[in-house]
Every structure is written in structure tokens, then in C-alpha cells.
DRENMIZA-583996 format. One record per atom (N, C-alpha, C, O): atom name; residue number from 1; z, x, y. Coordinates in nm, 2 decimals, always signed. Last residue first. Layout:
N
   zalum   tilo        w        u        v
      CA    NUM        Z        X        Y
...
//
This chain:
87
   zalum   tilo        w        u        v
       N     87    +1.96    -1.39    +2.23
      CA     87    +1.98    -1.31    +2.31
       C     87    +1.93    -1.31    +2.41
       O     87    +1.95    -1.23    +2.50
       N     86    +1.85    -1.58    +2.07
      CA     86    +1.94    -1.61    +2.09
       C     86    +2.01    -1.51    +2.23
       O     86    +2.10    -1.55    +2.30
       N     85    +1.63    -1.47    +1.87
      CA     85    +1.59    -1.53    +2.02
       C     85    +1.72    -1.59    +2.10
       O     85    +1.69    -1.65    +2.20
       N     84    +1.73    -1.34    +1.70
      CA     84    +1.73    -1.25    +1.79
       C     84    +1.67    -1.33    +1.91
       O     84    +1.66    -1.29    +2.02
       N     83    +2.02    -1.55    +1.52
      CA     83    +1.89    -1.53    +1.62
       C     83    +1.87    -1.43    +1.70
       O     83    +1.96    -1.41    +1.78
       N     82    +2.28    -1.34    +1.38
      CA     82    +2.24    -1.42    +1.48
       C     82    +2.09    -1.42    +1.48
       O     82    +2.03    -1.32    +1.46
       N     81    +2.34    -1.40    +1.04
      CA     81    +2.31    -1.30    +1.11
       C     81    +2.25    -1.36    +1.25
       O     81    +2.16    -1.44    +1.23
       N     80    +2.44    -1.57    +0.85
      CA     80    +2.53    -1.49    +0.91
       C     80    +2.50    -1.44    +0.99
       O     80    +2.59    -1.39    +1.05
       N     79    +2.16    -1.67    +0.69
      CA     79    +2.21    -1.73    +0.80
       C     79    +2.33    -1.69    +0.91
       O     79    +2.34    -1.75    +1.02
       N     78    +1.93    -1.48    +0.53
      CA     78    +2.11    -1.46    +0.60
       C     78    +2.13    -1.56    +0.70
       O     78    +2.11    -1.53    +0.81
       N     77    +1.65    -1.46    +0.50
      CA     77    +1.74    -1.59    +0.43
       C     77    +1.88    -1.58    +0.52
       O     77    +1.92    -1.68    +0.57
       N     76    +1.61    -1.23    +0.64
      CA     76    +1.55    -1.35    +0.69
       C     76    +1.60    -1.49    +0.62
       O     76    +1.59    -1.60    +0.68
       N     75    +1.73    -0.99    +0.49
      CA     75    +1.78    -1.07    +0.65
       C     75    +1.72    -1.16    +0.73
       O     75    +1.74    -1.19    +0.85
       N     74    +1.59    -1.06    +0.26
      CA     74    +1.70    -1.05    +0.27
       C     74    +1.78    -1.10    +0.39
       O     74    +1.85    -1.20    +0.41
       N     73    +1.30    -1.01    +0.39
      CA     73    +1.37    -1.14    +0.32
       C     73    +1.49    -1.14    +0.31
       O     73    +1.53    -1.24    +0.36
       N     72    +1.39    -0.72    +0.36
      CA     72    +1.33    -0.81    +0.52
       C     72    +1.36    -0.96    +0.47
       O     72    +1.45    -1.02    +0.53
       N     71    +1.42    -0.61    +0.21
      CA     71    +1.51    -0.60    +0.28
       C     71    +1.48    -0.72    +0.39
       O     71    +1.54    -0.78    +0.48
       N     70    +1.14    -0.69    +0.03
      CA     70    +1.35    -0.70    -0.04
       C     70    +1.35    -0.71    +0.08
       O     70    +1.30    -0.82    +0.12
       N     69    +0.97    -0.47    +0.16
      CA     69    +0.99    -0.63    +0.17
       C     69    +1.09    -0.73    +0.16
       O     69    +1.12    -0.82    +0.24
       N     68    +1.10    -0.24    +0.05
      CA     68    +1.12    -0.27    +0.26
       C     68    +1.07    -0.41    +0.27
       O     68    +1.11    -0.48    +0.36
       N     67    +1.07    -0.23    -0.17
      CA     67    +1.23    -0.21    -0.15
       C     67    +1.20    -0.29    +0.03
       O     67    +1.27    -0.37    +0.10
       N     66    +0.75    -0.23    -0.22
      CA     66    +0.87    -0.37    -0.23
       C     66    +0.98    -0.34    -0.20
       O     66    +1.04    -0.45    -0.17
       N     65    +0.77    +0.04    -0.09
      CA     65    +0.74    -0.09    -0.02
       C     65    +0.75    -0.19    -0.03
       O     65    +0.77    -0.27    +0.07
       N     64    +0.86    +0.16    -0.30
      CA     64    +0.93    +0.19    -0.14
       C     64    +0.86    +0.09    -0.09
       O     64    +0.94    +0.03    -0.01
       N     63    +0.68    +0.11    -0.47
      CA     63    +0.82    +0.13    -0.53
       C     63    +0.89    +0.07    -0.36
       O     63    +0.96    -0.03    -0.34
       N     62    +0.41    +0.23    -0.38
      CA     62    +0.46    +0.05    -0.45
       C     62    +0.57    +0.06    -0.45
       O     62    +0.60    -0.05    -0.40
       N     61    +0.45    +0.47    -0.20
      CA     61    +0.47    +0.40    -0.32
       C     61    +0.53    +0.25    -0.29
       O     61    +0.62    +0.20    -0.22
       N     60    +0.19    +0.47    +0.10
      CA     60    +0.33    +0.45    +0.03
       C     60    +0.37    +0.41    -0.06
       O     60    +0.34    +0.29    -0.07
       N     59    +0.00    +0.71    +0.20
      CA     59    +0.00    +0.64    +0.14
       C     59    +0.16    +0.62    +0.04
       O     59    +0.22    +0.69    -0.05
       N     58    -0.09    +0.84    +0.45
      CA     58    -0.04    +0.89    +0.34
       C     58    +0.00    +0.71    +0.33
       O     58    +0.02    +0.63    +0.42
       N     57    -0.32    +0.80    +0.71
      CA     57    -0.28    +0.86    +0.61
       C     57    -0.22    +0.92    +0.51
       O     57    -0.25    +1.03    +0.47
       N     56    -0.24    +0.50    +0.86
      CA     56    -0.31    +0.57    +0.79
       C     56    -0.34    +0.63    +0.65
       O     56    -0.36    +0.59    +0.54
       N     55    -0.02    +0.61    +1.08
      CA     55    -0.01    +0.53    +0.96
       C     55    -0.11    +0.50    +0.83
       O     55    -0.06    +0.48    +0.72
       N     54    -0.17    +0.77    +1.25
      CA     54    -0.12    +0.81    +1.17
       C     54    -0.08    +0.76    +1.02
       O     54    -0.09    +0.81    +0.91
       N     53    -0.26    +0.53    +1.43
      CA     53    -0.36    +0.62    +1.31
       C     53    -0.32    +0.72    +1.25
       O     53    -0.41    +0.79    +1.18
       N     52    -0.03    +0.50    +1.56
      CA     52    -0.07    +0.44    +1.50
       C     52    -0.20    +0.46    +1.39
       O     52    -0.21    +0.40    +1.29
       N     51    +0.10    +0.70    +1.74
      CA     51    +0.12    +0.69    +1.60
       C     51    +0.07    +0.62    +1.51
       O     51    +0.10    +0.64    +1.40
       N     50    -0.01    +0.66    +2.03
      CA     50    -0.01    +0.80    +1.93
       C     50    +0.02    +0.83    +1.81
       O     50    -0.01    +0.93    +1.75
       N     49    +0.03    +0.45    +2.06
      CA     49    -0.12    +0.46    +2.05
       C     49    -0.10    +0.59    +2.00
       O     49    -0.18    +0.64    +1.93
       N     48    +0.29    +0.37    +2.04
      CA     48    +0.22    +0.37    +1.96
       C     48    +0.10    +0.39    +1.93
       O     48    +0.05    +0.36    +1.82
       N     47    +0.39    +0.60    +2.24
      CA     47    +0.43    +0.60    +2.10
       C     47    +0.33    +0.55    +2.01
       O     47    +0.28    +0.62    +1.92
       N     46    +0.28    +0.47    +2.50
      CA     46    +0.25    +0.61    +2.46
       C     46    +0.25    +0.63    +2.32
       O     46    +0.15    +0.66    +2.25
       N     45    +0.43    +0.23    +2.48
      CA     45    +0.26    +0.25    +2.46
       C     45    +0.24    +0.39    +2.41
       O     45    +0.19    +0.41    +2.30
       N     44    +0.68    +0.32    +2.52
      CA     44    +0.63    +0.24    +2.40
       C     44    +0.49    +0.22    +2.36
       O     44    +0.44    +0.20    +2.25
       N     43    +0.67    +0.42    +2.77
      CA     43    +0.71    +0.54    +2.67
       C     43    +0.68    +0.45    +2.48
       O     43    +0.68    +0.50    +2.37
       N     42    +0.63    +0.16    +2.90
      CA     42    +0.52    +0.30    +2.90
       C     42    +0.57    +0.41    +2.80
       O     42    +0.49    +0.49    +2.76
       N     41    +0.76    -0.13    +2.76
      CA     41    +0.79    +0.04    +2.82
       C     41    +0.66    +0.14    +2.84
       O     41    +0.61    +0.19    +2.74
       N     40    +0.70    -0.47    +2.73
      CA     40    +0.67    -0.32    +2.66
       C     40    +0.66    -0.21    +2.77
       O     40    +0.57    -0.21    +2.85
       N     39    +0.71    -0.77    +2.65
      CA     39    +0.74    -0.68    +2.67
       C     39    +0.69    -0.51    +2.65
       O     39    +0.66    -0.47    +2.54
       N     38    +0.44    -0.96    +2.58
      CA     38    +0.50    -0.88    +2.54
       C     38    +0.59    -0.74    +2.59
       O     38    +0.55    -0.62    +2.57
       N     37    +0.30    -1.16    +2.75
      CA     37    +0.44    -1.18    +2.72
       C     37    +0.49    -1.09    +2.56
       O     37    +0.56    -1.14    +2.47
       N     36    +0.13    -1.02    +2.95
      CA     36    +0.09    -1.09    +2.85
       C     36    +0.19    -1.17    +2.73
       O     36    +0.14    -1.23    +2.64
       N     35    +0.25    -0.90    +3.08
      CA     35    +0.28    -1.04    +3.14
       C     35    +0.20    -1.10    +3.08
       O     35    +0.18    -1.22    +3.11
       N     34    +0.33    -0.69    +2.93
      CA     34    +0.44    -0.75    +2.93
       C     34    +0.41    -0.91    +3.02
       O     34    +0.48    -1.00    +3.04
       N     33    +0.09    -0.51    +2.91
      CA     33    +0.11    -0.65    +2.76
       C     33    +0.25    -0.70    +2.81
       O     33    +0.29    -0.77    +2.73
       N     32    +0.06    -0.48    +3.17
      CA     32    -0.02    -0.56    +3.11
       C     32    +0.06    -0.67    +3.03
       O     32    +0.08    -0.79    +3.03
       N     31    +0.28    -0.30    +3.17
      CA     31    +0.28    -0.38    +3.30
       C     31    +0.19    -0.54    +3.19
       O     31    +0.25    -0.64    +3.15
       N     30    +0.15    -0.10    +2.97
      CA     30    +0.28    -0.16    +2.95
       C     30    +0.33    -0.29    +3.06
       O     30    +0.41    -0.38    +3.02
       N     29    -0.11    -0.04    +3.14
      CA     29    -0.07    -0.07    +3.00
       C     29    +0.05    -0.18    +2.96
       O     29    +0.05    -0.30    +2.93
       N     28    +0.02    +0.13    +3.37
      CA     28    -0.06    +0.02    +3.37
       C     28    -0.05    -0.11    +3.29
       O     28    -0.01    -0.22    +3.32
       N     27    +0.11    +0.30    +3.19
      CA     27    +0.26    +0.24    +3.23
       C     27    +0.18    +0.09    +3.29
       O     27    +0.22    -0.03    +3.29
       N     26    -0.07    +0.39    +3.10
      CA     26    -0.01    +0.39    +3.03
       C     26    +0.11    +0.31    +3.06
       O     26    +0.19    +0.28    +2.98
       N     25    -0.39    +0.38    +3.29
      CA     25    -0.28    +0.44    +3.26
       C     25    -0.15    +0.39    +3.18
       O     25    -0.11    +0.30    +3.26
       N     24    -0.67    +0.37    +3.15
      CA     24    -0.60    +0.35    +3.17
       C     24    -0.47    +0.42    +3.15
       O     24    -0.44    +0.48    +3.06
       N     23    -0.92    +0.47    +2.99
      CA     23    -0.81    +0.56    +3.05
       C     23    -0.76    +0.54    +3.19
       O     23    -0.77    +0.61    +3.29
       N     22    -1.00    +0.36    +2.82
      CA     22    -1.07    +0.30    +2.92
       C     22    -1.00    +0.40    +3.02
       O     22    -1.04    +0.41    +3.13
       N     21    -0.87    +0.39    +2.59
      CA     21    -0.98    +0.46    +2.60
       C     21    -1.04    +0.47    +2.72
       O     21    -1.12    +0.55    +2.74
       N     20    -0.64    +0.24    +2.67
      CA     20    -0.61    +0.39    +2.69
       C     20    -0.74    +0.45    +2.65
       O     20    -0.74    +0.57    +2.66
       N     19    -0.76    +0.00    +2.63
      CA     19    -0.72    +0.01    +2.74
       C     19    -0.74    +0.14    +2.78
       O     19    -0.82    +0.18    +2.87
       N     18    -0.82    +0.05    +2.34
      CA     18    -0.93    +0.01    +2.39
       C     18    -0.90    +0.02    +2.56
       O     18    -1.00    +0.04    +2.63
       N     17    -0.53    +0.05    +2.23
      CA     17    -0.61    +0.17    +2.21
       C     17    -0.77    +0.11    +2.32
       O     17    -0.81    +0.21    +2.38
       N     16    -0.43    -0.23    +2.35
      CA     16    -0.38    -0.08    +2.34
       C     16    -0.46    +0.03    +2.35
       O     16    -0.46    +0.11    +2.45
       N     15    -0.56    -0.38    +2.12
      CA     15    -0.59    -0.41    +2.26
       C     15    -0.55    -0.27    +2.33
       O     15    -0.64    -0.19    +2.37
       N     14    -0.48    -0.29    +1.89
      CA     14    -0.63    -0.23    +1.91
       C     14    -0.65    -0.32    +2.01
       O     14    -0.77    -0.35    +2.00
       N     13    -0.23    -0.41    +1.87
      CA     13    -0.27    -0.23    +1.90
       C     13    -0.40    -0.21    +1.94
       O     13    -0.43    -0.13    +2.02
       N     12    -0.30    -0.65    +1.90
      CA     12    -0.26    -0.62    +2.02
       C     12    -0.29    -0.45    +2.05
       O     12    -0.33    -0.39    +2.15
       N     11    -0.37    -0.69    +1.62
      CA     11    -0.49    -0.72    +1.72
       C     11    -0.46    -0.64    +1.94
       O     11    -0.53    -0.60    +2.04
       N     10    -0.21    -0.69    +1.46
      CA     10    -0.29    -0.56    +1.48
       C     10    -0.39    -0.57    +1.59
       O     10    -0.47    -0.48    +1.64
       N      9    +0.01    -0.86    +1.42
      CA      9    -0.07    -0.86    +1.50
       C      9    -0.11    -0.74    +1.57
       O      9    -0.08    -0.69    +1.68
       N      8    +0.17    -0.66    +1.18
      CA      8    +0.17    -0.79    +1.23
       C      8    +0.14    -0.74    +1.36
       O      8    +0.19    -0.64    +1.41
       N      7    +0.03    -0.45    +0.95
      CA      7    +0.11    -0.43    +1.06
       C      7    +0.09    -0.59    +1.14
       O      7    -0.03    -0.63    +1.15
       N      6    -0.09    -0.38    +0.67
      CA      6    +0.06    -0.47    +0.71
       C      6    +0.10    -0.52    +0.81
       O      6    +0.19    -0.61    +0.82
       N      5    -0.22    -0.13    +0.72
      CA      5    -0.33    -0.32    +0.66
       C      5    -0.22    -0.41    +0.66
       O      5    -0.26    -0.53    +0.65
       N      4    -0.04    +0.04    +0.76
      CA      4    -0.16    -0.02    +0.88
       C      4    -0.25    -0.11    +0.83
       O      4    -0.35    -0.15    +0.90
       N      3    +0.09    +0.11    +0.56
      CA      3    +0.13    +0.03    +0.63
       C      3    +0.05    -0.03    +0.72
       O      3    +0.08    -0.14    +0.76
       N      2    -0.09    +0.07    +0.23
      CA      2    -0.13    +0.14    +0.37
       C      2    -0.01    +0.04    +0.47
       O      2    -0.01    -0.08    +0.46
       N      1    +0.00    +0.08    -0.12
      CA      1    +0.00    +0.00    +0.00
       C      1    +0.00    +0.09    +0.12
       O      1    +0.08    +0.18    +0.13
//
């Protein structure tokens, strides 16, 4: 399993990378996707347009990637645990 055929709404990174080709500036960027109503830092753009085709290249055991689905269902059944829209 590739984390970058996983990544929930891939559509935004490759809004991201298409800006910073346009070379745009990065805090520009971050201005953008937050009144696009995603928050986001210039030191968060930077990050991800620089790690994101990293994800890519190595390839994650089956093993380690149902453990990281487990966990996410896990704290998605928990009713103990607050809403993060709650904040």
C-alpha cells in the first residue's frame, strides 16, 4: 500500500503544487487555502509541497498499514473522546 493513493482529498495538494509552480508565494498560498476554508500556515504549505512526492517512494507493509487503519477506527468508534469540531 502507497500512502499517496490514501491521502484524503488529494485534490487540494495538487491545488498546492500547481500554485507553487505558478511560483507563487507560499504564505500567498496558505492566505488562499484558508479562505478556501482550510486553514493553513506557510510553514504548512512549504511542508507539504515538499513531502508530498516523497510519499511515493517506499512502499508500506501490509502489516503497518492495517495497524494505522485499526487505530483510526479505534478513535473513531470512542465515544470518550471529544469532537475535534467541538473546539
Amino acid at each position: 500500500m502507497y500512502l499517496k493513493d490514501h491521502i484524503v482529498r488529494v485534490e487540494n495538494i495538487k491545488t498546492l503544487q500547481a500554485l507553487d509552480a505558478a511560483n507563487i508565494d507560499h504564505k500567498v498560498i496558505a492566505m488562499f487555502m484558508t479562505c478556501e476554508g482550510i486553514p493553513m500556515q506557510t510553514y504548512e504549505v512549504s511542508a507539504i509541497i515538499n513531502s508530498y512526492d516523497v510519499l511515493g517512494v517506499k512502499k508500506v507493509p501490509s502489516k503497518k498499514a492495517q495497524a494505522l487503519i485499526h487505530a483510526k477506527h479505534i478513535g473513531q468508534e470512542d465515544e470518550s473522546l471529544p469532537c475535534p469540531a467541538a473546539y
